[in-house]
C-alpha positions in Angstrom: 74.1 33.1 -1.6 73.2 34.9 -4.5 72.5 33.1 -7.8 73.4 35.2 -11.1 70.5 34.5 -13.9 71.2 35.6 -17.8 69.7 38.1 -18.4 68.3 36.3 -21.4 66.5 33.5 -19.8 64.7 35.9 -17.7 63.3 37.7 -20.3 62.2 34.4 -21.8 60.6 33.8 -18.7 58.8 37.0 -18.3 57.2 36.6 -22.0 55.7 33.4 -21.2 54.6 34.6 -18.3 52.9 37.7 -19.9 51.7 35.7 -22.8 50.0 33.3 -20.8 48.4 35.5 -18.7 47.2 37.5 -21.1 42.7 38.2 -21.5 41.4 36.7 -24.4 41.5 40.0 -26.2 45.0 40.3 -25.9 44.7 43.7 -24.6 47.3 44.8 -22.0 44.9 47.1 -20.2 41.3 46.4 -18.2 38.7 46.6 -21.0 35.3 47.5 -20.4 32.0 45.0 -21.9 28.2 46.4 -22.0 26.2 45.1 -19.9 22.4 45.6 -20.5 18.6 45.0 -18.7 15.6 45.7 -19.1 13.1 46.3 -16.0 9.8 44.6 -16.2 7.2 47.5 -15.6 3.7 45.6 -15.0 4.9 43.8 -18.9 7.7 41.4 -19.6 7.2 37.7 -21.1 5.5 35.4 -20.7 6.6 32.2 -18.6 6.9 28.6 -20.6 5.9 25.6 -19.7 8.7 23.9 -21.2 7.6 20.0 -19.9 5.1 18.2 -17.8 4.2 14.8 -16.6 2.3 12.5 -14.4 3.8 9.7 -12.1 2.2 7.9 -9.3 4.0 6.6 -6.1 5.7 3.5 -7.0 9.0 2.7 -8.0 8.7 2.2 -11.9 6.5 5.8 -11.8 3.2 4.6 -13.3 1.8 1.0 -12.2 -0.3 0.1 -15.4 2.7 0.0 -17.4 5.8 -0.5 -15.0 7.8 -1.5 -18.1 7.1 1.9 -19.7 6.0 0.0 -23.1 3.5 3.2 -23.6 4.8 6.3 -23.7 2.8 8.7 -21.2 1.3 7.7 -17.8 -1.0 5.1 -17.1 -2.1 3.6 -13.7 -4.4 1.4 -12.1 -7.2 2.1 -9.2 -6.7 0.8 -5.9 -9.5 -1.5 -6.4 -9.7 -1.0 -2.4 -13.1 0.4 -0.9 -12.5 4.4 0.0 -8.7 3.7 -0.8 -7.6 6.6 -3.1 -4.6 6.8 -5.8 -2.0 10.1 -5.1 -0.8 11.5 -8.6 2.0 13.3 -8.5 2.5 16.4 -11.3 5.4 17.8 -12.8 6.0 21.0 -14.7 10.0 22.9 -15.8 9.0 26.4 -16.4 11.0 29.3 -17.2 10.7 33.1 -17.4 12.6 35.2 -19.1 12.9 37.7 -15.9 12.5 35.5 -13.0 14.0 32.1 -14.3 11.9 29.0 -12.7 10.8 31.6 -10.0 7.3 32.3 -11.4 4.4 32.9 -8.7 2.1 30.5 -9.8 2.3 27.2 -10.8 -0.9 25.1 -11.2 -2.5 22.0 -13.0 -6.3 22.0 -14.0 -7.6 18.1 -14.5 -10.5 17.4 -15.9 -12.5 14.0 -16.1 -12.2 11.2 -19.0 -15.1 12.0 -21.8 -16.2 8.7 -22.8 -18.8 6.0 -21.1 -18.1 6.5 -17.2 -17.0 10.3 -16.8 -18.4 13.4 -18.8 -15.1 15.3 -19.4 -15.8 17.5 -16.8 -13.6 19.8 -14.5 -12.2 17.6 -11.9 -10.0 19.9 -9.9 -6.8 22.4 -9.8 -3.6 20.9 -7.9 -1.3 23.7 -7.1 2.5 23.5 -7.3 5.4 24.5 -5.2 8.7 24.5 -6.5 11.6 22.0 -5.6 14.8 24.3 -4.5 17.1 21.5 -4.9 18.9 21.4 -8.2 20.0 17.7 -8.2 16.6 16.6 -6.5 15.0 18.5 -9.3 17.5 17.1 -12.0 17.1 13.2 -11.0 13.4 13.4 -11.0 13.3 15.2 -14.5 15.8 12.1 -15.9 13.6 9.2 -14.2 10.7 10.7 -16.0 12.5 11.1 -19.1 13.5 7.3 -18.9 10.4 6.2 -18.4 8.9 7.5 -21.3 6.6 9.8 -19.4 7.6 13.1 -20.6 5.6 16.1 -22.8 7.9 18.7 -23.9 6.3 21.9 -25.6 7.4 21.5 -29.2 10.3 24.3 -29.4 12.4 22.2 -27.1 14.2 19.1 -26.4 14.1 17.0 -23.5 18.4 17.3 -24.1 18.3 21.1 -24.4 15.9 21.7 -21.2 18.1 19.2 -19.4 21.3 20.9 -20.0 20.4 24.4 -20.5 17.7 24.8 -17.9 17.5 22.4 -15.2 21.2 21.7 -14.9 22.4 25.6 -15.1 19.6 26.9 -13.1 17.7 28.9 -15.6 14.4 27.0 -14.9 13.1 25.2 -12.0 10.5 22.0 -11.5 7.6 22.2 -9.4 5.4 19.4 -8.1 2.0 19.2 -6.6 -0.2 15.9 -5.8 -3.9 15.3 -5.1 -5.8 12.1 -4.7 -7.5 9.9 -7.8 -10.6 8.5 -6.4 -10.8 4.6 -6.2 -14.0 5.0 -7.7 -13.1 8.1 -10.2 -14.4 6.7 -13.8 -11.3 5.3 -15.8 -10.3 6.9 -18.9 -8.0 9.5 -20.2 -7.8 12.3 -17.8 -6.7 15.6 -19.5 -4.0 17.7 -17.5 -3.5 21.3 -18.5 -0.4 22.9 -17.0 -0.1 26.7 -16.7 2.1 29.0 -15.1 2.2 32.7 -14.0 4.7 35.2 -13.1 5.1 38.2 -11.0 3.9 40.5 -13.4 0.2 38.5 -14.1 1.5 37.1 -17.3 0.1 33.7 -18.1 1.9 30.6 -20.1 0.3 29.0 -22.7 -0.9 25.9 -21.1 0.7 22.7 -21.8 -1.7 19.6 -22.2 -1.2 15.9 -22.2 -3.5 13.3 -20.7 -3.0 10.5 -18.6 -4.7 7.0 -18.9 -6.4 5.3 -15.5 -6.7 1.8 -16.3 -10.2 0.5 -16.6 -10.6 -2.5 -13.9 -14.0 -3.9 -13.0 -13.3 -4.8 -9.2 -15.8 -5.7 -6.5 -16.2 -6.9 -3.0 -19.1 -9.1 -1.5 -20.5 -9.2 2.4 -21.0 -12.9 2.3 -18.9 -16.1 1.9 -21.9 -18.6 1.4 -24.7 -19.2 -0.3 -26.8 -21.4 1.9 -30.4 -22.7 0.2 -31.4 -24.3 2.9 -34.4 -27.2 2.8 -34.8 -28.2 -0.8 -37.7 -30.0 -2.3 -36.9 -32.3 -5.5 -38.2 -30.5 -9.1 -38.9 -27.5 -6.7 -37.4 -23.6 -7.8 -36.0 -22.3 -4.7 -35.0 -18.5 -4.2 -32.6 -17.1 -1.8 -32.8 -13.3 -1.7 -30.2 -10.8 -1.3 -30.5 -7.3 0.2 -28.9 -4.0 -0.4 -27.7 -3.3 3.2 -23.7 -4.4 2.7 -22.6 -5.6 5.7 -25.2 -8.7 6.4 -23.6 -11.9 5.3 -27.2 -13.8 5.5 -28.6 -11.3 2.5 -26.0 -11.7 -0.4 -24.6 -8.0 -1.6 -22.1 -7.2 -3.9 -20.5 -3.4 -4.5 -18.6 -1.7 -6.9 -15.3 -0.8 -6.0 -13.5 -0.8 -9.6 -13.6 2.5 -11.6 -16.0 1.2 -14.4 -19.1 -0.2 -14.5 -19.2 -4.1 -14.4 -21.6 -6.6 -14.5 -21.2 -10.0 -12.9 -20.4 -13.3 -13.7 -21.6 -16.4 -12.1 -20.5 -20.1 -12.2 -21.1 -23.4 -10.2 -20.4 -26.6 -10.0 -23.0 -29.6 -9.5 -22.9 -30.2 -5.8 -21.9 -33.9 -6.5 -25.6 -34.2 -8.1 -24.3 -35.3 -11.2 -25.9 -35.9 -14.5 -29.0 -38.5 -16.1 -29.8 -39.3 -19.5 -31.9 -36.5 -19.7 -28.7 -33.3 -18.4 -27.8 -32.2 -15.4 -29.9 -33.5 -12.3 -29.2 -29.4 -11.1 -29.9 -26.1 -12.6 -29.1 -22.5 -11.5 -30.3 -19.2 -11.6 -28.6 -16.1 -10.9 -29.9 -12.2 -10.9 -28.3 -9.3 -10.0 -31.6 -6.8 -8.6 -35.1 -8.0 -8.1 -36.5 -7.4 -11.3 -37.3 -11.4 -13.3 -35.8 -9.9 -16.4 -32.6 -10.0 -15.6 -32.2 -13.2 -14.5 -29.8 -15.7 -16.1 -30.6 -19.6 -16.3 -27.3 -21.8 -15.9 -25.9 -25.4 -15.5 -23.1 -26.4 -14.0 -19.9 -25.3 -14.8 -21.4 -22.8 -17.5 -20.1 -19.0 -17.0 -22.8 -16.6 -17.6 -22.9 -12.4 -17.4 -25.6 -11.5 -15.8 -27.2 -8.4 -18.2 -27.6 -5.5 -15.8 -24.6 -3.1 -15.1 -23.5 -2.1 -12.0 -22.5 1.6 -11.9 -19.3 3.0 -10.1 -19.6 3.5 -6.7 -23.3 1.3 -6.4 -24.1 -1.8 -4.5 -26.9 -3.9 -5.6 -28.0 -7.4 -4.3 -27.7 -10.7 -5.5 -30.4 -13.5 -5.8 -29.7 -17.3 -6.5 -32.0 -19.8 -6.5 -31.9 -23.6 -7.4 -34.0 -26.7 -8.6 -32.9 -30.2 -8.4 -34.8 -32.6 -10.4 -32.7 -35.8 -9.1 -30.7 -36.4 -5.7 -30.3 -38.5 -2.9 -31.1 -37.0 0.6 -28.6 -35.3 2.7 -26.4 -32.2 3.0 -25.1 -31.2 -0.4 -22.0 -28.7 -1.0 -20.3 -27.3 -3.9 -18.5 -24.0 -5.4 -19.7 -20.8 -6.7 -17.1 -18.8 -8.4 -18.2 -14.9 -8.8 -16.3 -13.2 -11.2 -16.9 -9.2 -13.0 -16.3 -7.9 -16.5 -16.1 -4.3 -17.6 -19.6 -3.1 -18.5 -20.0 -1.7 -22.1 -23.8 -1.1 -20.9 -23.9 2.8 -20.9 
C-alpha cells in the first residue's frame, strides 16, 4: 500500500535534514584544511620537565608527615640495622616532537649539606615510563593531594592534569633506588632531567626532599651485672666493641644522625641517709675518663661524646655504694639517645 506524502512536508523534511547535517562551515562541498610539520633534523625542542616528586612506599606517600601538614616529601629511616628505605621518583615530561616519549629520563640525588652529609653526589636513578594513562593519571592526583608536588613555574598542576596527562600529550615516568638506614638525614636535593631522541636536554627541575633526623640505636646486652660489691668501693664493668657479646656491654648506631646517649637508674632498693643517696652511678660511653658522667638515682644524664652514623662504641658503668645491707640487689637502667649537635 502506497502512502501519498505532500509534497510540502517533504521538502520540509529534506531542509532539516540538510541543515542539520551540514559542516560547521556551512559549505555544501568537501573543503580542504592545511595541515603542517616540521621534521626534527638532529634539532627540535627541548623536552620539559613539567613536575616531579618524591613518595615512599606507604599508603599516605611520605611517613614523616602522613597528614601531609608540610608541603613536599619527608620520611623517616628504618631505624632497622642494614634495613634500607625505597624512594620512589616521579617526573611528567613533554616534547614538543615525541610527546612524553623522550629517551631518557633520569634523577641525580645528592646528599644533605649540613652536620652529617657533605652535599655530595649520591647517585642517578633512572626512569622508565608508565604506559598506562589512568595508572599514570591516579598517581599524578594522589601526589597532587598530598601536597607533594613541584611544578616548573609556566604551569599548573590543573593545566598539566587536563592537557597533558589526561589527553596523552605527556607521559609520567618512575624510577626507585634505596635510602640507606644509615644515610645522614637532612634535605636531599633531587634534580630531574630529561632527554629526547635528538640529544636535547631539559632544563632540570629541582626540589628537595627532607629525611627525618631520628637518633636510633640497638644494644647486644640486656643486663648490667656488677657482680661482688664492696661497701664505699668504685666498681667498673667494662664494655667491648665486638657487638654481639652480651657479657661486654655495646651499643651501635643505627639512626641516621649522630647521637649520644642517655643514661638513668633507679636505686636498687638502697635508698637514701641523711647525708643522699646510699648509691651513685657512673656511666661512659669509650674508655677515655673524660667522658664520664657522675649520676644518682633517677637523674637522666647525656653522656658528652657523640656517636657517629653507622659506629658502634662500648659502654662502661660502674657503681659505689656507701650504705646497704648484704644480699642480691636489683634495679632498672633505662638507656635512652638524643640527636647529637656535636659535629
Amino acid at each position: 500500500m502506497k502512502i501519498r506524502v505532500p509534497l510540502g512536508i517533504v521538502t520540509a523534511v529534506m531542509m532539516i535534514l540538510a541543515v542539520m547535517t551540514l559542516p560547521v562551515s556551512a559549505a555544501t562541498t568537501p573543503q580542504d584544511v592545511m595541515t603542517t610539520a616540521n621534521i626534527a633534523t638532529g634539532g627540535g625542542n627541548i623536552p620539559i620537565v613539567l613536575c616531579k616528586w618524591e613518595a615512599d612506599t606507604t599508603a599516605d606517600l611520605e611517613d614523616g608527615d602522613p597528614t601531609h601538614a608540610i608541603p613536599g616529601s619527608q620520611f623517616l629511616p628504618t631505624a632497622i640495622y642494614d634495613t634500607d628505605k625505597t624512594i620512589n621518583y616521579f617526573s611528567v615530561v613533554w616534547d614538543n616532537e615525541d610527546n612524553g616519549n623522550v629517551n631518557v629520563v633520569a634523577w641525580d640525588v645528592y646528599h644533605p649539606n649540613n652536620a652529617w652529609g657533605n652535599g655530595s653526589f649520591k647517585y642517578q636513578v633512572m626512569g622508565t615510563k608508565i604506559t598506562d594513562k589512568a595508572q599514570a593519571v591516579a598517581l599524578f592526583q594522589q601526589a597532587v593531594d598530598a601536597g607533594l608536588v613541584k611544578v616548573d613555574s609556566r604551569y599548573t598542576t590543573s593545566t598539566i592534569l587536563t592537557q597533558y596527562l589526561e589527553k596523552g600529550t605527556a607521559a609520567l615516568w618512575t624510577g626507585y633506588a634505596p635510602l640507606n638506614y644509615q644515610q645522614p638525614a637532612g634535605d636531599y636535593l633531587v634534580e630531574a632531567n630529561a632527554f629526547d631522541f635528538n640529544n636535547n636536554q631539559a632544563v632540570p627541575l629541582l626540589n628537595t626532599f627532607y629525611y627525618i633526623p631520628v637518633a636510633a640505636f640497638e644494644i647486644d646486652f640486656n643486663t648490667v651485672n656488677y657482680g661482688s660489691v664492696n661497701i664505699n668501693t668504685h666498681k667498673w664493668v667494662a664494655g667491648d666493641v665486638e657487638y654481639g657479646t652480651a657479657e661486654w656491654p655495646t651499643i651501635r648506631n643505627i639512626g641516621n644522625t649522630h647521637l649520644q646517649v642517655t643514661v638513668e637508674q633507679d636505686d636498687m632498693d638502697l635508698g637514701e641517709s641523711l647525708s643522699g643517696w646510699n648509691v651513685q652511678w657512673d656511666a661512659r660511653m669509650g674508655n677515655d675518663d673524660a667522658y664520664t658522667m657522675v649520676y644518682e638515682p633517677y637523674e637522666q644524664v647525656t653522656l658528652p661524646n657523640m656517636l657517629p652514623l653507622c659506629q658502634v662504641e662500648e659502654l662502661d658503668f660502674s657503681v659505689q655504694v656507701f650504705k646497704g645491707t648484704s644480699g642480691d640487689k636489683t634495679g632498672t637502667m633505662t638507656l635512652g639517645a638524643v640527636v647529637s649537635p656535636i659535629i
